[in-house]
C-alpha positions as CSV (number, residue, x, y, z in Angstrom):
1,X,62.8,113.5,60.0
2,X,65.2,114.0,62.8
3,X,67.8,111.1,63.9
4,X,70.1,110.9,67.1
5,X,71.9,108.3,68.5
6,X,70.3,105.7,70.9
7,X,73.2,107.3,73.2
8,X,71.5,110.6,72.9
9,X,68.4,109.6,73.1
10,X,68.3,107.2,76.0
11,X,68.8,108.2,79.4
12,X,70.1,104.3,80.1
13,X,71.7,101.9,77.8
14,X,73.3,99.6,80.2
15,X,74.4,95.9,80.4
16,X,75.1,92.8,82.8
17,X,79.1,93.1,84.4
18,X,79.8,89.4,85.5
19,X,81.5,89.5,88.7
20,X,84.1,86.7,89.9
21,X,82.7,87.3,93.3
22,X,79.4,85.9,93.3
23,X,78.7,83.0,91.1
24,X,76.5,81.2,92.5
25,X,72.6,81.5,91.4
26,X,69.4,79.9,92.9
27,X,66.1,78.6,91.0
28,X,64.2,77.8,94.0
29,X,65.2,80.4,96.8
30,X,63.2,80.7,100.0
31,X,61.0,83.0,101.8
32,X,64.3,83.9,104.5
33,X,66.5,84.0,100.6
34,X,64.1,86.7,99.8
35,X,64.4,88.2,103.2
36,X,68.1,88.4,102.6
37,X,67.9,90.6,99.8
38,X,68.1,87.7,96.7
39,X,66.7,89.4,93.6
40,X,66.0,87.5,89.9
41,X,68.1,87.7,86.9
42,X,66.2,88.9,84.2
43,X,66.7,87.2,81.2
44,X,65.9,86.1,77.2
45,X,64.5,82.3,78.7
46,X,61.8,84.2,81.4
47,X,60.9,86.3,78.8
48,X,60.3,83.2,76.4
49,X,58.5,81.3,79.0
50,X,56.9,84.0,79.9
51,X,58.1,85.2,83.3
52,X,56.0,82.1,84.8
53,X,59.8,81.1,86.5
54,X,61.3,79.3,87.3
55,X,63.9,82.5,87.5
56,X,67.2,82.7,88.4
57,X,68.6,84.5,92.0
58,X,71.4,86.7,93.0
59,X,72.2,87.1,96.2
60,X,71.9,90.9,98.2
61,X,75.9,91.5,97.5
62,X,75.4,90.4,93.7
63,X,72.2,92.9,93.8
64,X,74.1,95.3,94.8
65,X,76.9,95.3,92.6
66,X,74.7,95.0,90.0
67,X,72.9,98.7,91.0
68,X,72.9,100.1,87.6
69,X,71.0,97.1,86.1
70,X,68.3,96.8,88.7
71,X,64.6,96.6,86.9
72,X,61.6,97.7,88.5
73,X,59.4,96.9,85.2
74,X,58.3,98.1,81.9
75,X,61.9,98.5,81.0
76,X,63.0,97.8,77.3
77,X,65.6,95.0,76.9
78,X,67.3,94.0,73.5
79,X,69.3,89.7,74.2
80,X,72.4,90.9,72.2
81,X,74.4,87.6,71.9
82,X,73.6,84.3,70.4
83,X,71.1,82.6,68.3
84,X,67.7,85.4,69.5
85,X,70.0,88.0,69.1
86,X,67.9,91.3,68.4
87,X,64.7,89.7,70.4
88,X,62.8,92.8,71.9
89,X,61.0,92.6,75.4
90,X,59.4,94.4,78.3
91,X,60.1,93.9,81.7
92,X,56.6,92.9,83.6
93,X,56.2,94.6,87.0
94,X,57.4,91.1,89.1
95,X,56.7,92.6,92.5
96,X,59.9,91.4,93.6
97,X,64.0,91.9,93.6
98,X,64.7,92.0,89.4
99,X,68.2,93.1,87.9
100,X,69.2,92.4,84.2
101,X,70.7,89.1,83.3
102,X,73.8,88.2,80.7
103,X,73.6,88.6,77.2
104,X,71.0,91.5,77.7
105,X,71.0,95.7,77.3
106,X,68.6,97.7,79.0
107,X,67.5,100.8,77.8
108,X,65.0,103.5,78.6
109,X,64.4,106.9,76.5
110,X,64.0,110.4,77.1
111,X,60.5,110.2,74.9
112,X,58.1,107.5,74.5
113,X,59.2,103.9,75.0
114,X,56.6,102.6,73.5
115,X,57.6,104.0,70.4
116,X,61.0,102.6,70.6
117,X,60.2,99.4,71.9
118,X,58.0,99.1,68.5
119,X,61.0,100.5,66.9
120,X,63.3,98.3,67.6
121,X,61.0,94.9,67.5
122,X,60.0,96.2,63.4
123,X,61.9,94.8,60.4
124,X,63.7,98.3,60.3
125,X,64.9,98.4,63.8
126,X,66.1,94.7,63.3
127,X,67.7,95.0,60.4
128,X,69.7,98.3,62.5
129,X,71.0,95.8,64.6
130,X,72.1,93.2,62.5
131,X,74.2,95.9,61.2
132,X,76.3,95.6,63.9
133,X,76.8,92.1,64.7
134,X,80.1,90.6,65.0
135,X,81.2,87.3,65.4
136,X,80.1,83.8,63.4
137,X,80.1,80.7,65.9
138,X,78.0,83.3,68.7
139,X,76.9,86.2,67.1
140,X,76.8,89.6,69.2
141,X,77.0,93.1,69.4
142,X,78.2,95.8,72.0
143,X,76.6,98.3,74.2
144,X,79.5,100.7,72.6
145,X,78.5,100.3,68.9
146,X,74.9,100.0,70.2
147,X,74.9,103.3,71.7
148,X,76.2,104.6,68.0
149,X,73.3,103.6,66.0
150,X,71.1,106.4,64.9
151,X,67.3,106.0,65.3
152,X,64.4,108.2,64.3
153,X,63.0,111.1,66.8
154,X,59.5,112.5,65.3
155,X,57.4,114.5,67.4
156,X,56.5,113.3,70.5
157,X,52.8,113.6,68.7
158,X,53.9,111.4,66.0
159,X,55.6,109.1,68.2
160,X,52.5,108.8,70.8
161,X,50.6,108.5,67.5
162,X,52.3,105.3,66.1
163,X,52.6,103.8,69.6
164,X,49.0,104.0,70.3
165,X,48.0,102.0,67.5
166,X,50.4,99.3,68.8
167,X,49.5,99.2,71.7
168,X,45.7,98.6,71.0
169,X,46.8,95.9,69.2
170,X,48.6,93.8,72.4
171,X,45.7,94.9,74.4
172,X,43.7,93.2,72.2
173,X,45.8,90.0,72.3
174,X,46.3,90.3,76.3
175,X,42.2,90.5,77.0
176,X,41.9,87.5,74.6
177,X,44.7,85.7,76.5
178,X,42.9,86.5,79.7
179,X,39.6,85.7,78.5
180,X,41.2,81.7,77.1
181,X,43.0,81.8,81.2
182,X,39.3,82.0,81.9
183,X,37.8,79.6,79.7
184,X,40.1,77.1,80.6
185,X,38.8,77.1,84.0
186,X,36.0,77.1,83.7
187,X,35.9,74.2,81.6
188,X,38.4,72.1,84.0
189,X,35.7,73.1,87.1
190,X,33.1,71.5,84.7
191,X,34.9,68.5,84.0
192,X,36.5,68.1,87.6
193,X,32.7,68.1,88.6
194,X,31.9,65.2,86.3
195,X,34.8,63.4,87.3
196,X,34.3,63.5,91.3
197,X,30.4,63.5,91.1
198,X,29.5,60.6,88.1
199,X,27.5,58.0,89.1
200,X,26.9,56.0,86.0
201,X,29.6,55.4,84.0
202,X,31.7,52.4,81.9
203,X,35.4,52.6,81.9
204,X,38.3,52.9,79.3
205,X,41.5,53.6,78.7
206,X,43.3,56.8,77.1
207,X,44.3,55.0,74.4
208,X,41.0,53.5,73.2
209,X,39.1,57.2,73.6
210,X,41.7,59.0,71.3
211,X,44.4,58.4,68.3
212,X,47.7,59.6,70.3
213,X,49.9,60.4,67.4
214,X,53.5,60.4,67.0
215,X,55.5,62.9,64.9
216,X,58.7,62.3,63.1
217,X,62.5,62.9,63.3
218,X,61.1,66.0,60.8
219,X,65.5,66.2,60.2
220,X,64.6,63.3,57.9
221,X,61.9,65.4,56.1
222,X,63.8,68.4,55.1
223,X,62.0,70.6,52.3
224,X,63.2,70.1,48.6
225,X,63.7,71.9,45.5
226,X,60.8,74.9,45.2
227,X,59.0,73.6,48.8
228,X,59.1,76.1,50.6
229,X,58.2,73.7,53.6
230,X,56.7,74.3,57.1
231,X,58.1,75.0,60.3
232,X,58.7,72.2,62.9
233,X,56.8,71.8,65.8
234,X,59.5,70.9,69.2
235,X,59.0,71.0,72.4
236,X,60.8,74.5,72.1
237,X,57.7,75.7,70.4
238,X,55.0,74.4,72.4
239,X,56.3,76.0,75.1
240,X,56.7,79.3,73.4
241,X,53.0,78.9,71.7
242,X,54.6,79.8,68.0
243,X,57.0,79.1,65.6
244,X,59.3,81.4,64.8
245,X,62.4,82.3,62.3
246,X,64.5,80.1,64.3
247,X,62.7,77.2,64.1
248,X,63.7,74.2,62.2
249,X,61.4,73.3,58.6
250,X,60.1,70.7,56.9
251,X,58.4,69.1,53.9
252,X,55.1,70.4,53.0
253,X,54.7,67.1,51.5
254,X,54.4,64.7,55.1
255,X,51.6,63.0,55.7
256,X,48.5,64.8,56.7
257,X,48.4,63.0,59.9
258,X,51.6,64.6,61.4
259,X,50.8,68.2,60.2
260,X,49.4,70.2,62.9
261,X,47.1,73.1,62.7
262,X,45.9,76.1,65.1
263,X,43.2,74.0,67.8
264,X,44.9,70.8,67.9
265,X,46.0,69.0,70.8
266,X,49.3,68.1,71.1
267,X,51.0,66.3,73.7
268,X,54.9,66.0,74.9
269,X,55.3,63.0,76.2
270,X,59.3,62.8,76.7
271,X,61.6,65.6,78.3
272,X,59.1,68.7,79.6
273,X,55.7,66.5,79.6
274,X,52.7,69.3,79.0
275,X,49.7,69.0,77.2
276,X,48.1,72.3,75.5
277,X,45.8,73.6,72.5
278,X,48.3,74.5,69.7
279,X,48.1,78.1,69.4
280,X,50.6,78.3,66.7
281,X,49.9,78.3,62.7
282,X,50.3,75.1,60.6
283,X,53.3,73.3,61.2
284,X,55.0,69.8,61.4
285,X,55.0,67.2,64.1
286,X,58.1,66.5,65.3
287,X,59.1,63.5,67.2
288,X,58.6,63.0,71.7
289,X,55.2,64.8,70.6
290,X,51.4,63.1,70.1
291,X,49.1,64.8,67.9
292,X,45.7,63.4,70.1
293,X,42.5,63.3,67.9
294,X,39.4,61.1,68.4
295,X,36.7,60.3,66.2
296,X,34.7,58.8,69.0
297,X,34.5,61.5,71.9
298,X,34.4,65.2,71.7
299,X,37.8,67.4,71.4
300,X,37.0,68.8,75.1
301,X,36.5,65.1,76.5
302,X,40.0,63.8,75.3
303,X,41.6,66.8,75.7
304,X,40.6,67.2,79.3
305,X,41.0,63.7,80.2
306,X,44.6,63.6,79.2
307,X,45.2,67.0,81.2
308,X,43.7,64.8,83.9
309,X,46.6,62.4,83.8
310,X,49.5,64.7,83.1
311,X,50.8,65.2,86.9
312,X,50.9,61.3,87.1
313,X,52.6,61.1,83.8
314,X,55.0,63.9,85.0
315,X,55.5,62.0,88.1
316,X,56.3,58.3,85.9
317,X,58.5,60.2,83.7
318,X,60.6,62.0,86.2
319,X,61.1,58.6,88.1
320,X,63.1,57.1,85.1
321,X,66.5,58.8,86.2
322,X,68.8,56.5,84.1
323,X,67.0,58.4,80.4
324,X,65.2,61.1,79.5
325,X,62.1,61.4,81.4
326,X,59.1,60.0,79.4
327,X,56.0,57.7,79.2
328,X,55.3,55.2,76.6
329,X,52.2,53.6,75.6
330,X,51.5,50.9,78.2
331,X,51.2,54.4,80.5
332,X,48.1,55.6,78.2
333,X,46.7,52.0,77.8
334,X,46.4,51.8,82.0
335,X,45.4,55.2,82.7
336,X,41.3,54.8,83.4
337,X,38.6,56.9,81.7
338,X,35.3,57.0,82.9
339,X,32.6,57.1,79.6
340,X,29.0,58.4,81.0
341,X,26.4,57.5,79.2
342,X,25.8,59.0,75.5
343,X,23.0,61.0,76.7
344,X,25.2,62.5,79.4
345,X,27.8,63.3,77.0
346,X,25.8,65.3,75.2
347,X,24.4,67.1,77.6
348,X,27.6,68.0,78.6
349,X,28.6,68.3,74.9
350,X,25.8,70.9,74.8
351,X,27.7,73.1,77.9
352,X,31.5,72.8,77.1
353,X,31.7,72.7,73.4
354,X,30.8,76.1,72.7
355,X,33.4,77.3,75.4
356,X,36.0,75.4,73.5
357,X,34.7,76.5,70.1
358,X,35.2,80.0,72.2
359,X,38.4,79.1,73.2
360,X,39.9,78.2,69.6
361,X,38.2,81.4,68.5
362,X,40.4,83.5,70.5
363,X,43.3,82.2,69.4
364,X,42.6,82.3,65.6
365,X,41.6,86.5,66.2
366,X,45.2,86.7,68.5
367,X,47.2,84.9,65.6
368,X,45.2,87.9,63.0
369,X,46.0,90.6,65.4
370,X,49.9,89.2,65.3
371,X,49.6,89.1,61.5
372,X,48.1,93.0,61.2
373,X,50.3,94.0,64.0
374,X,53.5,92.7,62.0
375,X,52.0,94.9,58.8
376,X,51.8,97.8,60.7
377,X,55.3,97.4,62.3
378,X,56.6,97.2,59.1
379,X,54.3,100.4,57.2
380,X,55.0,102.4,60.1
381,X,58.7,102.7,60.4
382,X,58.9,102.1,56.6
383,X,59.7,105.8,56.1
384,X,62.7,105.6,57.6
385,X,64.0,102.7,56.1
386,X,66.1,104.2,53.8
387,X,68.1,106.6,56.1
388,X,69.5,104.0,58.5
């Protein structure tokens, strides 16, 4: 096996140069910002939040300076300071302005960058980088000593080889992420269509049709002696849609009540208020988030009903300037359901379950194709594990 050093074998390894001359950033710029040459900052958070924005924007002279570090997509960047150090991602194609952000080196390759994007995200490329990291209270490492590492170069038949079975992989978990985007609305345009066109109904309250749980301040929990624990679920992760290394653990042992598996519903209901499926594997409930379950009313029913009310939440919580944006209770005890009849229900039961059951399904097979994908990043590069 040959090796070379990223240097070598990279026709860009570049970084973000601040600049005392622009400062100042934008998160909401305007169409005449745009006109004027603004671009976005690429960075570790977009990537994490999944380049849905809100990004942040440089002005044209900023762009400019920044000419070696503009993006036009599918370039490789490596976060090479603080606590995500080492994190991996692509650059989508954003249709718009992009340079690299802070903390950040881009890189693109002389061969295939699939291969070294895999590369660098398996436990072998990792563990390369950790090699180099300096520094306790905010760990980093530099472009210069970056540039030095020495990487694998197999064929280019080898390398297409080992990418392609990747990249199968996330193309497997992207058309089951599309499929869920589609799901989803199509059951919101079946419920939106009960909610507008029911004629016979009783009335409730979010609070009587479902259980809305609370977690706990999971730092009180911490895992003891041979527990092993579970990772927490925050705000942080719901976001995201996983847990991950860095995420905080707890006793296995908590009740059953606060422990949170792939499907459920889970609710933040203090800071960012949002409402979603967990896609995640088993975890722990932390505190500001509701586990909602019902033993009355279908998972779709209470699940949609409080995505109903999650604008007007947003809208109570942001109004409490003085504290941290939140609802409490009284907020799900006056927020109106409308119950159809039982027979209704079902019939819709009959419709939207199986979507849901759908739904859940595709995230179960994209959490196995993580798992195999993680075996295979490891068993691939494992040949080379003991030359770097």
């Amino acid at each position: 096996m040959k090796f070379d050093s990223l240097g070598n074998v990279c026709t860009k390894v570049t970084d973000y140069v601040a600049n005392g001359s622009f400062k100042s950033l934008k998160e909401n710029v305007t169409y005449e910002d745009r006109q004027n040459g603004y671009a976005a900052l690429i960075r570790l958070a977009d990537y994490r939040n999944q380049f849905k924005g809100p990004f942040q924007y440089i002005d044209k002279h900023g762009y400019d300076y920044l000419k070696k570090t503009k993006l036009y997509g599918n370039e490789i960047v490596i976060s090479n300071v603080g606590a995500h150090l080492g994190t991996v991602f692509r650059v989508p194609k954003l249709h718009l302005p992009m340079s690299l952000g802070p903390n950040s080196i881009v890189i693109s390759t002389k061969y295939n960058d699939d291969y070294y994007y895999y590369y660098l995200t398996s436990p072998v490329g990792q563990s390369l980088m950790r090699s180099i990291v300096s520094g306790s209270a905010q760990p980093k490492f530099n472009k210069t000593d970056f540039k030095k590492l020495l990487v694998p170069v197999p064929s280019l038949d080898e390398q297409n080889r080992i990418a392609g079975k990747l990249l199968t992989i996330d193309k497997k978990i992207r058309i089951n992420r599309q499929l869920n985007a589609n799901l989803d609305e199509l059951m919101s345009e079946i419920f939106e269509r009960y909610v507008t066109e029911a004629n016979a109904f009783t009335t409730d309250s979010l609070s009587n049709i479902a259980d809305y749980k609370n977690g706990l301040a999971m730092q009180k929990f911490r895992p003891k002696g041979a527990d092993k624990g579970l990772p927490v679920l925050k705000i942080k992760e719901l976001n995201q849609g996983f847990t991950d290394s860095s995420s905080d653990r707890c006793s296995s042992k908590i009740s059953n009540d606060v422990i949170v598996k792939t499907g459920d519903i889970i609710f933040s209901w203090s800071g960012t208020l949002i409402v979603k499926i967990w896609a995640g594997t088993t975890c722990g409930l932390n505190q500001h988030l509701f586990k909602v379950t019902s033993d009355k009313y279908p998972k779709w029913f209470i699940y949609k009903w409080t995505e109903y009310y999650l604008r007007q939440f947003q809208s109570i919580a942001a109004g409490k300037a003085t504290t941290m944006g939140h609802i409490k209770r009284s907020d799900l005890k006056q927020a109106e359901v409308k119950i159809p009849h039982k027979s209704e229900i079902d019939r819709l039961d009959k419709i939207i379950s199986p979507i849901f059951k759908n739904y859940v399904n595709n995230i179960l097979e994209i959490n196995s194709l993580k798992e195999l994908k993680n075996e295979l990043l490891s068993k691939l590069f494992e040949s080379v594990k003991n030359v770097v």
